[in-house]
C-alpha positions in Angstrom: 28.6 -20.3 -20.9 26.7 -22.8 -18.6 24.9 -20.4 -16.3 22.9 -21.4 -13.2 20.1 -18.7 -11.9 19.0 -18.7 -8.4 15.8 -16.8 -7.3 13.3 -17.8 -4.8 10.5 -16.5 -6.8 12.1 -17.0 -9.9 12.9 -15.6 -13.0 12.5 -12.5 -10.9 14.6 -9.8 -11.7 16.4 -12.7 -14.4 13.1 -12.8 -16.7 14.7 -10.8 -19.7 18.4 -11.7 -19.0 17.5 -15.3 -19.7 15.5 -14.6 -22.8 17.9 -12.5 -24.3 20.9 -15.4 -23.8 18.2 -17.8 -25.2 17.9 -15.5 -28.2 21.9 -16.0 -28.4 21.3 -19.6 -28.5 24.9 -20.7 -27.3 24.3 -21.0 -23.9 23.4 -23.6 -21.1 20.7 -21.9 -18.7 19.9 -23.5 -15.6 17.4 -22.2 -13.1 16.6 -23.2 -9.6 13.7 -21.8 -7.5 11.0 -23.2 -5.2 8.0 -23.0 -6.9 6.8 -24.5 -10.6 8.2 -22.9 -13.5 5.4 -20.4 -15.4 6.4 -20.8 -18.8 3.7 -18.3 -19.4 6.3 -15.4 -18.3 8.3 -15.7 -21.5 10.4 -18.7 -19.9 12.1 -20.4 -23.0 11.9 -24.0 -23.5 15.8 -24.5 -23.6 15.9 -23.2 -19.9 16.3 -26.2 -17.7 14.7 -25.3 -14.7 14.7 -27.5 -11.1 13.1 -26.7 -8.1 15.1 -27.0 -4.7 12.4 -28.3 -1.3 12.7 -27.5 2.4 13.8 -29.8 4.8 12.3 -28.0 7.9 10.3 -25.2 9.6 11.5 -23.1 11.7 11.6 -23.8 15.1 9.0 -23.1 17.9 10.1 -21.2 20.6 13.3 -20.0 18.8 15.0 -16.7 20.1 12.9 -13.3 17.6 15.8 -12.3 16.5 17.8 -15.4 14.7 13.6 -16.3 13.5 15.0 -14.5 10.1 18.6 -15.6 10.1 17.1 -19.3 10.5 14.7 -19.0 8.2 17.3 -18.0 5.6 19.6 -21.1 6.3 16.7 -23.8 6.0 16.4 -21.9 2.4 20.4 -22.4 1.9 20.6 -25.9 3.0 17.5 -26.8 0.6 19.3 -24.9 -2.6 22.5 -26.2 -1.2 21.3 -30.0 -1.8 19.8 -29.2 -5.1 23.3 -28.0 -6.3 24.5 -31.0 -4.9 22.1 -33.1 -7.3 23.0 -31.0 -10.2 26.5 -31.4 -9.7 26.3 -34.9 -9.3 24.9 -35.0 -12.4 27.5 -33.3 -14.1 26.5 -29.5 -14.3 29.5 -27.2 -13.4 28.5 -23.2 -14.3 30.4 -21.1 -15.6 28.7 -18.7 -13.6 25.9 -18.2 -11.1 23.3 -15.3 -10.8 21.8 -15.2 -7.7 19.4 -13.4 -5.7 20.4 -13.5 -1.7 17.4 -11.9 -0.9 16.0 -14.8 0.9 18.4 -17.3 1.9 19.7 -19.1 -1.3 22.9 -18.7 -2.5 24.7 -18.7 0.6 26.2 -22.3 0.4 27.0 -22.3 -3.3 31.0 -21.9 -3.6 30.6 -25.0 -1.0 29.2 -27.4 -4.1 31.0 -25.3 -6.7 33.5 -23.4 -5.3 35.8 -22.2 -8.6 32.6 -20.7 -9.8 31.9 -17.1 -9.7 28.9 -15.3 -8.1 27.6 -12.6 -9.0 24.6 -11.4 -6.6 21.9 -8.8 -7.0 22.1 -6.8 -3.7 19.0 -4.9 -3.2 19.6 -3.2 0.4 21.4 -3.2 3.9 19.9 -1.9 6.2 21.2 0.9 8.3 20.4 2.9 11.4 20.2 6.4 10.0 20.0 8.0 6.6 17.9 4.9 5.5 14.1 3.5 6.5 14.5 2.8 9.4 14.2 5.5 12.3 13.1 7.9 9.7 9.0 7.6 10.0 8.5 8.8 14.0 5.0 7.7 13.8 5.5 4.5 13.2 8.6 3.4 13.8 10.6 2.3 17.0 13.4 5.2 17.2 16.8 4.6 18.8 15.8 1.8 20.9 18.7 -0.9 21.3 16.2 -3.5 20.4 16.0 -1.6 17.1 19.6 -1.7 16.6 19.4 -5.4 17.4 17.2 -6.7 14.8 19.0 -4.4 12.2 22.6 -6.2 13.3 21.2 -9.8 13.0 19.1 -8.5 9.7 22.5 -7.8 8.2 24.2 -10.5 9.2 23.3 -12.6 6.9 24.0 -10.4 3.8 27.2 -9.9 5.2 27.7 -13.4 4.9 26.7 -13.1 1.3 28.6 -10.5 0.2 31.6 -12.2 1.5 30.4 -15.4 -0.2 29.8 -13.1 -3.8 33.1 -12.5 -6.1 31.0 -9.4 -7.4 27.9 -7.2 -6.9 24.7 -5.7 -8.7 22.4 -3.5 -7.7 20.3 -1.5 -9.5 19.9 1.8 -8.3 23.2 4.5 -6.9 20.5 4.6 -3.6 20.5 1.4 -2.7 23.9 0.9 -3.4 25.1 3.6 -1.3 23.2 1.5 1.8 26.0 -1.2 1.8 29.5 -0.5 3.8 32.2 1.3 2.0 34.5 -1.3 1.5 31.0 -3.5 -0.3 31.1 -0.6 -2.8 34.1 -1.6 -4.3 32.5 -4.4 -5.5 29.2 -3.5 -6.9 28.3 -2.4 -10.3 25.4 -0.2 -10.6 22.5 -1.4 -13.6 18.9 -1.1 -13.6 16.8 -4.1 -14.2 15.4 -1.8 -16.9 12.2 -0.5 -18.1 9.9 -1.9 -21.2 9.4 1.4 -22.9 7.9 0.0 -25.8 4.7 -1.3 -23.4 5.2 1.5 -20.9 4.9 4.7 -23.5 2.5 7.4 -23.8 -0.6 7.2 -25.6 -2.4 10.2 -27.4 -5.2 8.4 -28.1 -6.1 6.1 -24.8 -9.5 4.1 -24.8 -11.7 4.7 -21.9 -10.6 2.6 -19.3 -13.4 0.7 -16.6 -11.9 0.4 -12.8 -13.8 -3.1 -10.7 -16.4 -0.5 -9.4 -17.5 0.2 -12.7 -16.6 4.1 -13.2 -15.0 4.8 -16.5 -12.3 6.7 -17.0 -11.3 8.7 -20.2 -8.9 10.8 -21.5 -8.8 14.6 -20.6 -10.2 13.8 -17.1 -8.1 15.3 -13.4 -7.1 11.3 -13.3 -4.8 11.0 -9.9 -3.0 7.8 -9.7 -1.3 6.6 -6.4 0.1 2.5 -6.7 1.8 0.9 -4.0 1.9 -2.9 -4.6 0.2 -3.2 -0.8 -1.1 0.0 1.2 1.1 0.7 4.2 3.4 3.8 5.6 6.5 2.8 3.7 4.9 3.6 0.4 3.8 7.2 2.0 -0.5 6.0 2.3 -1.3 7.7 5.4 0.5 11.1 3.7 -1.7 10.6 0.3 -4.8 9.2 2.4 -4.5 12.4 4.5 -4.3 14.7 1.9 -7.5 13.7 0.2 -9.9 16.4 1.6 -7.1 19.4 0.5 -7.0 17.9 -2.6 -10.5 18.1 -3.0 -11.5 21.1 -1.4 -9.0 22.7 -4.2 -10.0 20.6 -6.8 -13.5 18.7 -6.6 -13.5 17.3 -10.1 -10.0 15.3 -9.2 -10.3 11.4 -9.5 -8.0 10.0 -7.0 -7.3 5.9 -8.6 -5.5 4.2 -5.7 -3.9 0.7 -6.9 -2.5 -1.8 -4.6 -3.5 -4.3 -2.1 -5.4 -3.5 0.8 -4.4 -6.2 2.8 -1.3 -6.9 4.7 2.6 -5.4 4.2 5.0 -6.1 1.8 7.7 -3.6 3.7 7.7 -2.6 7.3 5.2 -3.8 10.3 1.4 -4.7 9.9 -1.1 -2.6 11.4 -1.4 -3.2 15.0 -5.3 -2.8 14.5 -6.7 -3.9 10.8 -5.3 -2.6 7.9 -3.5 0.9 7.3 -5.6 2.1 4.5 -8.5 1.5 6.7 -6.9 3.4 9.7 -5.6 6.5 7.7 -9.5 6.7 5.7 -10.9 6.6 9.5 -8.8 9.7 10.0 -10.5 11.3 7.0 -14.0 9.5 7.6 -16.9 12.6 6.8 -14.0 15.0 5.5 -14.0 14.1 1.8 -16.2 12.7 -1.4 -15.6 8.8 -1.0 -17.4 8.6 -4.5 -14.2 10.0 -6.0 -12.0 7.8 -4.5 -11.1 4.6 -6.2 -9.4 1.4 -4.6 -8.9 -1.1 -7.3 -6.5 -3.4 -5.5 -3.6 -5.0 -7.4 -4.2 -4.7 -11.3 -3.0 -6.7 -14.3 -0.5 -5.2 -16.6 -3.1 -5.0 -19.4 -5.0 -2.7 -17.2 -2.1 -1.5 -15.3 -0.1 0.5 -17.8 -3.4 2.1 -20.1 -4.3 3.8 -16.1 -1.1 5.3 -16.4 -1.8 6.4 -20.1 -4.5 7.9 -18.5 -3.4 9.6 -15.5 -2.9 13.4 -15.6 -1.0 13.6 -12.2 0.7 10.2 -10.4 1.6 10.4 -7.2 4.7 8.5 -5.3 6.3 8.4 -2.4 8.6 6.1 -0.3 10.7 6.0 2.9 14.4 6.4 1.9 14.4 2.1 0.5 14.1 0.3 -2.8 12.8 2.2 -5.6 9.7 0.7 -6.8 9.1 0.1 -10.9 5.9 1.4 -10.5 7.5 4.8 -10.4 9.7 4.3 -13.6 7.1 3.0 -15.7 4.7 6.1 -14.7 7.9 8.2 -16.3 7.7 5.9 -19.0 3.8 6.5 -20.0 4.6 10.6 -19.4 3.1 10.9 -16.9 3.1 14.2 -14.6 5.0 13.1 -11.4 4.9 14.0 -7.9 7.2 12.7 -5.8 8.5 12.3 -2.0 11.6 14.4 -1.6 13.9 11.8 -0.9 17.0 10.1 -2.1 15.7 7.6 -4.2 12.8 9.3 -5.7 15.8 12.2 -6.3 17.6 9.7 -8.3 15.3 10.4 -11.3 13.2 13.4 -10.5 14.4 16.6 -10.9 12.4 18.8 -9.0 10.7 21.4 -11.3 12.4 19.7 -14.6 10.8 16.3 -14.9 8.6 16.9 -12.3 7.5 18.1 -8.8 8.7 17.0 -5.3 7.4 17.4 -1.5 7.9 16.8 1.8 7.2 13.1 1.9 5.4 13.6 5.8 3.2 17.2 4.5 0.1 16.2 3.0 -0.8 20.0 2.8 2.3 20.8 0.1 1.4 17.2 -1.2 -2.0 18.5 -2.0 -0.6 21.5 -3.2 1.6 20.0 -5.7 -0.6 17.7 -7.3 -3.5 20.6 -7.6 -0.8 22.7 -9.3 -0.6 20.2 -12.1 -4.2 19.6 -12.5 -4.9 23.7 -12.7 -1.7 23.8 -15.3 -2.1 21.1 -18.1 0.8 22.3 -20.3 3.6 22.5 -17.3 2.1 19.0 -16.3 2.9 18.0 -20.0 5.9 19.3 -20.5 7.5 17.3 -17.0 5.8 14.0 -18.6 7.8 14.4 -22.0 11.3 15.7 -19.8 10.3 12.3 -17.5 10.2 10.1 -20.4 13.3 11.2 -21.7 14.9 10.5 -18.7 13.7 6.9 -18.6 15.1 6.4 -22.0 18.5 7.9 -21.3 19.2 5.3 -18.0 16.7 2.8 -17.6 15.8 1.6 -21.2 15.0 -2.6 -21.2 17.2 -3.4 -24.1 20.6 -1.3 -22.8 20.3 -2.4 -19.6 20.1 -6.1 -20.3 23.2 -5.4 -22.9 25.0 -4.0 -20.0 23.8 -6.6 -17.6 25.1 -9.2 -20.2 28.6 -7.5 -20.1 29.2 -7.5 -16.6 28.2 -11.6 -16.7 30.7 -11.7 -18.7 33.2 -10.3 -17.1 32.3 -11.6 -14.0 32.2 -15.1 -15.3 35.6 -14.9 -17.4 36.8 -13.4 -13.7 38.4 -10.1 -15.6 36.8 -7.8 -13.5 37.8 -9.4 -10.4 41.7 -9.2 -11.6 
């Protein structure tokens, strides 16, 4: 098959799709993106990669809420006229993988229009049941305004999804946030997990975190991750249940990974940065000397903290399940969780591990003490949560069934 990828930030979620069809060796892979290509990812050399340019910016003084709408199209038109340059060169896919999430494959079928799409939908955003409207301290609840930017939010995907001749997405949550009659036309597949990196380890060497405190096997390790530090990723909850934790537990090492800086979901801070504003709430109420903010970690670090860990921590508003989470499951670790939906897609509460109100930091405290006081339970939900993560969300049966859906998709059988 000729196949053409299309990801902003590409390979993105394509990365081990693309090497797996290079294995295969039969296949024309094009990619096109807006950066450079890092070939240090695991790109192969037979990928022919091309990188699409902006013409524009947005426009000053445009109306708030077509800002993101526009932004998307000036991302269209400047994938749109690299297609154009591919086709005039001769390039005609079989099939194209996209990722809508920013803008990109919305003007496709007009340089190519007899070849299939196949899009990975992440999320639509809804009023209820969903993110939005479900944090009242934070959020703007019921307001028209909020309806409004939701609406024009989802207008563009709604343009995409008509646009897409089929659907990915890879969790049964964030499928469920698109209409009914979208459904029909999405197949459900994790990205998948490398279980052979993300594994447990009897035997971990210590590990040293940037302030220089080492950490070592058999110690109450805590981990919390959120790739940046804001509500949507439950901070304030795990920030504010810090002194409970301690008071019950004074030996616990909390290890807090993530930015500090910024949002990568919902609003920024109206004053500084969230974890700063939740640790003011906290300020003279806990042992800072036992608290431990590493900011983002590489892999090589990432993944022997988790090997580590005796208890790890996640929450989230009801949105996109972070890998984070999975690969915690994967090192065996002990999880609490946020009770809700997609965090109930793989925990099981009391089975593979423990879950709690995502807004009570009291029962979060609770929970994660529990675990510390009761090594054996703790172990016995890191084995059950590792075997879960083999059963669904294993790297090498995903990708196979990922491959079989392109091919369907692309030989149009599962649109008949």
């Amino acid at each position: 098959m000729r196949i053409l990828f299309v990801h902003q930030n590409f390979p993105g979620q394509y990365v081990h799709i693309i090497q797996r069809l290079a294995q295969q060796g039969q296949h024309q892979l094009v990619a096109l993106g807006i950066g450079a290509l890092d070939r240090g990812r695991g790109m192969p050399e037979s990928l022919n990669h091309f990188r699409y340019r902006l013409e524009r910016g947005n426009t000053k003084g445009v109306h708030p809420l077509v800002m993101e709408t526009e932004s998307k199209i000036i991302r269209a038109e400047g994938c749109a006229r690299a297609a154009e340059q591919l086709k005039a060169k001769g390039f005609m896919p079989d099939l194209i993988c996209a990722h809508p999430g920013w803008g990109e494959p919305l003007f496709l079928k007009a340089i190519w229009p007899d070849a299939p799409l196949l899009c990975y939908q992440e999320f639509f955003y809804n009023e209820t049941g969903f993110d939005s409207n479900f944090d009242p301290e934070f959020q703007d609840n019921g307001s028209w305004q909020g309806q409004a930017k939701l609406t024009m939010k989802n207008a563009y995907l709604h343009l995409t999804l008509e646009q897409a001749d089929w659907n990915i997405s890879p969790t049964y949550f964030q499928a469920s946030s698109f209409p009914e009659h979208w459904r029909q036309k999405i197949s459900v597949i994790h990205d998948g997990v490398d279980l052979q990196q993300a594994r447990p380890n009897s035997s971990p060497v210590p590990l040293k975190l940037p302030d220089g405190t080492v950490l070592e096997k058999g110690q109450p390790i805590v981990t919390f991750v959120n790739r940046t530090l804001e509500p949507y990723r439950g901070c304030h909850t795990f920030i504010r249940a810090i002194p409970a934790l301690q008071r019950q537990h004074p030996q616990a090492r909390l290890v807090v990974v993530g930015s500090t800086k910024g949002v990568s979901y919902g609003a920024a801070c109206p004053e500084g940065e969230w974890g700063d504003r939740f640790l003011a709430e906290i300020k003279g109420q806990y042992d800072p000397s036992r608290v431990h903010f590493t900011g983002s970690l590489p892999y090589s670090q990432f993944i022997p903290l988790l090997q580590l860990s005796a208890c790890h921590v996640y929450l989230t508003y009801p949105f996109v399940m972070s890998w984070s989470l999975l690969e915690a499951m994967g090192c065996g670790c002990a999880v609490v969780g946020s009770d809700t939906a997609p965090v109930r897609e793989v925990i099981r509460h009391g089975h593979n591990g423990l879950l709690v109100d995502f807004f009570s930091p009291t029962d979060l405290a609770a929970a994660v003490v529990e675990l510390l006081n009761d090594p054996e339970r703790a172990a016995a939900f890191g084995a059950a949560a590792r075997e879960t993560v083999e059963r669904t969300y294993e790297l090498n049966a995903c990708v196979t069934r990922q491959l079989a859906l392109m091919d369907l998709v692309g030989s149009r059988s599962i649109m008949a």
